[in-house]
C-alpha positions as CSV (number, residue, x, y, z in Angstrom):
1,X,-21.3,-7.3,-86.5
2,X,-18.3,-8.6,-84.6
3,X,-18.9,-8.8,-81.1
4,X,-16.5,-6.1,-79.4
5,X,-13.6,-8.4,-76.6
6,X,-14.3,-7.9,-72.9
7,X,-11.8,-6.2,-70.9
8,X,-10.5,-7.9,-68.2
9,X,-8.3,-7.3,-65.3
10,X,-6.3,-9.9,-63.8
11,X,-5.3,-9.6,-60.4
12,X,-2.5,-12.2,-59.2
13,X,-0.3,-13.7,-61.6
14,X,0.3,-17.0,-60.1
15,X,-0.1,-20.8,-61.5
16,X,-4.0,-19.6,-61.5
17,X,-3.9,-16.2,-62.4
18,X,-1.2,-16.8,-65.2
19,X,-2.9,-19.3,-66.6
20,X,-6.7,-17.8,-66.5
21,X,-4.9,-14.9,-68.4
22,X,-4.1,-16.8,-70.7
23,X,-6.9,-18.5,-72.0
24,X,-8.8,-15.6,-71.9
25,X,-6.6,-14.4,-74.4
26,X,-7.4,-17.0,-76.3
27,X,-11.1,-16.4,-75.8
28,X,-10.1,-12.9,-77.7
29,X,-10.7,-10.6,-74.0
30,X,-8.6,-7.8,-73.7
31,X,-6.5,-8.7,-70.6
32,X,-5.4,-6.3,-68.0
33,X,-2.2,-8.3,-66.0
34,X,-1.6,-6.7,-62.6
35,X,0.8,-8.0,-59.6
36,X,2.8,-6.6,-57.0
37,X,5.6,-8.7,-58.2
38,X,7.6,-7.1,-61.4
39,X,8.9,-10.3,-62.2
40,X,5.5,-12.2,-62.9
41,X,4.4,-9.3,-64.5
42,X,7.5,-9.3,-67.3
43,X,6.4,-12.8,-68.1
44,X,3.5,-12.1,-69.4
45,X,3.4,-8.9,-70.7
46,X,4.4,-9.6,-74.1
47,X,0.6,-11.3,-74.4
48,X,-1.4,-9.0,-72.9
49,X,-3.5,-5.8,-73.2
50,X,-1.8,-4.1,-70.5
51,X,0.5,-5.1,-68.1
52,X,0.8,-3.4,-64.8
53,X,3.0,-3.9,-61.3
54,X,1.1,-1.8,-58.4
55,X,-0.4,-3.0,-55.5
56,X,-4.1,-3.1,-55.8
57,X,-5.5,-2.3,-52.1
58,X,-4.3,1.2,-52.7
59,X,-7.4,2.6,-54.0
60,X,-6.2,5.7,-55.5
61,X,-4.2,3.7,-58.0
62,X,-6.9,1.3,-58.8
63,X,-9.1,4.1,-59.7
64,X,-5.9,6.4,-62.1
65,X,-4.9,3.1,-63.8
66,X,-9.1,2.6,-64.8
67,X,-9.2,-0.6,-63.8
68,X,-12.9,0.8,-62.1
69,X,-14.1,1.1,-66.5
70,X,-13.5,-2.6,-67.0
71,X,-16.1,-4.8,-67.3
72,X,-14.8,-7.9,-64.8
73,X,-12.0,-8.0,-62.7
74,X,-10.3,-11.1,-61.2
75,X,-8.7,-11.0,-58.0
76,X,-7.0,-14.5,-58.5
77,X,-4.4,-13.6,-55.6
78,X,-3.6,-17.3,-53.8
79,X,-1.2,-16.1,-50.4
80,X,-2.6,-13.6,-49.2
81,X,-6.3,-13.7,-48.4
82,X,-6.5,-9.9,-46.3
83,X,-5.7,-8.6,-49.6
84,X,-8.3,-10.5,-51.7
85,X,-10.8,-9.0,-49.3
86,X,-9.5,-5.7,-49.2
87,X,-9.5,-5.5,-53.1
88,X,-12.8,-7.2,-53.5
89,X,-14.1,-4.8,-51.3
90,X,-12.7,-1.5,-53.1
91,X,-13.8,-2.6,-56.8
92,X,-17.4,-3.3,-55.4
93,X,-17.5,-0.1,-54.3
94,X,-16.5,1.2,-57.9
95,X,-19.4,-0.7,-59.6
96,X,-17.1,-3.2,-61.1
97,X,-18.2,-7.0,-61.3
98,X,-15.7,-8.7,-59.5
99,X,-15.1,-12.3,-59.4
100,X,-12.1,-13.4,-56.5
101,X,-10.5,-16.4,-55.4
102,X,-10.8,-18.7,-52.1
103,X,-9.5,-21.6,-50.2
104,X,-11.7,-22.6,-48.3
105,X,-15.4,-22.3,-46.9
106,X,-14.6,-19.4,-44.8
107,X,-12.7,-17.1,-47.5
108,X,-15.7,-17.9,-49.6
109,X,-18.3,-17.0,-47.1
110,X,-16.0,-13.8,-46.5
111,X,-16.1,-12.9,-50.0
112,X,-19.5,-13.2,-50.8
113,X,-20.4,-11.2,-47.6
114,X,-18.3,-8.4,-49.7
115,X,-20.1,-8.5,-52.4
116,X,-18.0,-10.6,-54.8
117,X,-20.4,-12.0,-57.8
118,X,-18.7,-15.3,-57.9
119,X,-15.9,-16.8,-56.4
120,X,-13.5,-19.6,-57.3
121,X,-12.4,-22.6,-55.4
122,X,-9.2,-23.9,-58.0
123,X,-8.4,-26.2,-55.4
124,X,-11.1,-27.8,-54.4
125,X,-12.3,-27.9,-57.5
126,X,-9.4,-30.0,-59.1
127,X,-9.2,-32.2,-55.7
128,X,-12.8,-32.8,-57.0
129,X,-11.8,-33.3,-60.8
130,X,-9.1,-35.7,-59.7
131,X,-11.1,-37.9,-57.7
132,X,-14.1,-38.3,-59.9
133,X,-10.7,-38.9,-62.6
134,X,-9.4,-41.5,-60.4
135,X,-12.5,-43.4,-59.4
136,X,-14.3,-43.5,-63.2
137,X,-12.6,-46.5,-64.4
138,X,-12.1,-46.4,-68.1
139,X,-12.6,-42.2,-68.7
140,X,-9.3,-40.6,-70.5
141,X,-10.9,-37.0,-69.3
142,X,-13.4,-35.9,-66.6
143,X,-14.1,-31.9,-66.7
144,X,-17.2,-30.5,-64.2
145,X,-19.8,-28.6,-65.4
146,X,-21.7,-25.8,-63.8
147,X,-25.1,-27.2,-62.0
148,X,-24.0,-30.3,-60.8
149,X,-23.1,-31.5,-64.5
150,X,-20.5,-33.5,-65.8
151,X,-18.7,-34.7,-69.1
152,X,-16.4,-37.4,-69.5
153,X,-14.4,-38.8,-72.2
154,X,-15.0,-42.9,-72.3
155,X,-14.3,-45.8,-74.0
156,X,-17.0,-47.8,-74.8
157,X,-17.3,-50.9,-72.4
158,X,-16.7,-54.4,-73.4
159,X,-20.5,-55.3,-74.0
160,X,-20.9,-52.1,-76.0
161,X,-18.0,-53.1,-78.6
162,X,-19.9,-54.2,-82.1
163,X,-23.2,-52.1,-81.5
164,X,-24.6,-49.2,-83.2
165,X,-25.0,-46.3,-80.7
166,X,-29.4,-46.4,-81.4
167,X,-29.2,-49.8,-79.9
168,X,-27.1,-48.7,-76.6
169,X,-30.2,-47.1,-75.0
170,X,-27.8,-44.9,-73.0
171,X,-29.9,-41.0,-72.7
172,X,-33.4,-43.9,-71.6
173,X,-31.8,-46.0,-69.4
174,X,-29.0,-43.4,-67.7
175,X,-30.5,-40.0,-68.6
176,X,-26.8,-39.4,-70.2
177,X,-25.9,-38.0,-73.8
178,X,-23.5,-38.4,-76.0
179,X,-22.4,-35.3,-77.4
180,X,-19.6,-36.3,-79.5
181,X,-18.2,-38.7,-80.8
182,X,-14.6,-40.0,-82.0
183,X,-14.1,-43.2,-84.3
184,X,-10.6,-44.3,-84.3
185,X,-9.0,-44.9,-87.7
186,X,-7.3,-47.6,-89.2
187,X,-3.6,-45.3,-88.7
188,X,-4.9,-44.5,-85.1
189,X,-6.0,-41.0,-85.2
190,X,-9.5,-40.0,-84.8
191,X,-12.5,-39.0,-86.8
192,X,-14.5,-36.7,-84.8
193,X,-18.0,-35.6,-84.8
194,X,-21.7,-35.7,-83.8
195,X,-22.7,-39.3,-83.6
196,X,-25.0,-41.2,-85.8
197,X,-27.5,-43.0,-84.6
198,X,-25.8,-46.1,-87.0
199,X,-22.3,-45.7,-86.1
200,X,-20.9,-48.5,-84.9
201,X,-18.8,-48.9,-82.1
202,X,-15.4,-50.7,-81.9
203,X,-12.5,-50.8,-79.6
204,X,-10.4,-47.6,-79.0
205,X,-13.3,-45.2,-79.9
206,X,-14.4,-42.3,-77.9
207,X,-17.7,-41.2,-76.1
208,X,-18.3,-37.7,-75.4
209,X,-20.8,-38.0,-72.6
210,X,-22.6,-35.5,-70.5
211,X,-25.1,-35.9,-68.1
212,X,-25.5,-35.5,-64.2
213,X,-23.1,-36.5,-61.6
214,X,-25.4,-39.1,-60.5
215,X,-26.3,-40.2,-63.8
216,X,-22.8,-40.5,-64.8
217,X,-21.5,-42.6,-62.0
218,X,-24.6,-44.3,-62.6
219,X,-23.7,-45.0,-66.3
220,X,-20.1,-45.7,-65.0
221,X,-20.9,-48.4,-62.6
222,X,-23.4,-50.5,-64.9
């Protein structure tokens, strides 16, 4: 049986919000665009479920447009933080599971005093992404994981080149996995899949790697 989509309102149609409505479309959710501004909600009404222009701290409207029968909303608003709070606040009190956006360590502490079930630090969290980016040498991507955990997309070092991946020892002697695996082909594209204990590793391959943040650096700096 197909699993039925998830409805989900989008509150703030900014860089984030735009973009988080986006791939949830892609993750097949039915999307609920809202904004105060007409103009960001045109641009993406053409890919959503619904696209609405109202402001959201009037209560009244939140409740007649239904956005209190969804089953998450987003309040992804980034300039003005009164109205996060505000909003936050009045979907709580509608039963809805709410997760909103924050700047900094006082808006979060804010937020969760509200009641919001999660709350998201964009921000911070890409400062964070593009440091750990900048400071891995040799890792095409770094993503962070929930729990402290990281993945990173490496090529294999210099004293790894010629081995089989069974002899590299990496998950006993860094506690990190490979989860993936990409061979480079003789016209440069890539073979991807889950590694082999006997694949062999040459120049211009790719590690999929996940393990803790520690452990990574760890693995990094050997």
């Amino acid at each position: 049986m197909q699993k039925k989509p998830k409805k989900i309102a989008v509150i703030g149609l900014g860089t984030f919000g735009s973009s988080l409505a986006n791939e949830l479309i892609d993750q097949n959710a039915e999307v609920v665009a809202i904004d105060i501004k007409q103009e960001l909600v045109n641009n993406i009404s053409s890919k959503v479920y619904n696209a609405i222009c109202f402001d959201c701290t009037n209560e009244k409207q939140l409740k007649g447009y239904g956005i209190g029968n969804l089953d998450l909303a987003i309040v992804a608003i980034g300039e003005n933080f009164g109205n996060t709070v505000i909003i936050t606040k009045i979907l709580k009190d509608l039963g809805v599971t709410v997760y909103s956006r924050a700047s900094n360590d006082r808006e979060e502490i804010i937020l969760n005093a509200v009641g919001a079930d999660k709350v998201y630090r964009p921000e911070h969290e890409q400062g964070i992404t593009e440091a750990r980016a900048i400071t891995y040498s040799g890792v095409k991507e770094y993503v962070r994981l929930r729990s402290g955990m990281d993945l990173i997309v490496a090529e294999p070092g210099k004293a790894q080149i010629g081995k089989m991946i069974r002899d590299l020892s990496i998950r006993r002697t860094y506690g990190v996995n490979i989860a993936f695996f990409g061979k480079m082909k003789e016209n440069g594209e890539y073979d991807y899949r889950i590694p082999n204990p006997e694949d062999v590793l040459n120049e211009g391959d790719l590690l999929w790697l996940i393990g803790s943040n520690k452990d990574i650096r760890r693995y990094r700096e050997r």
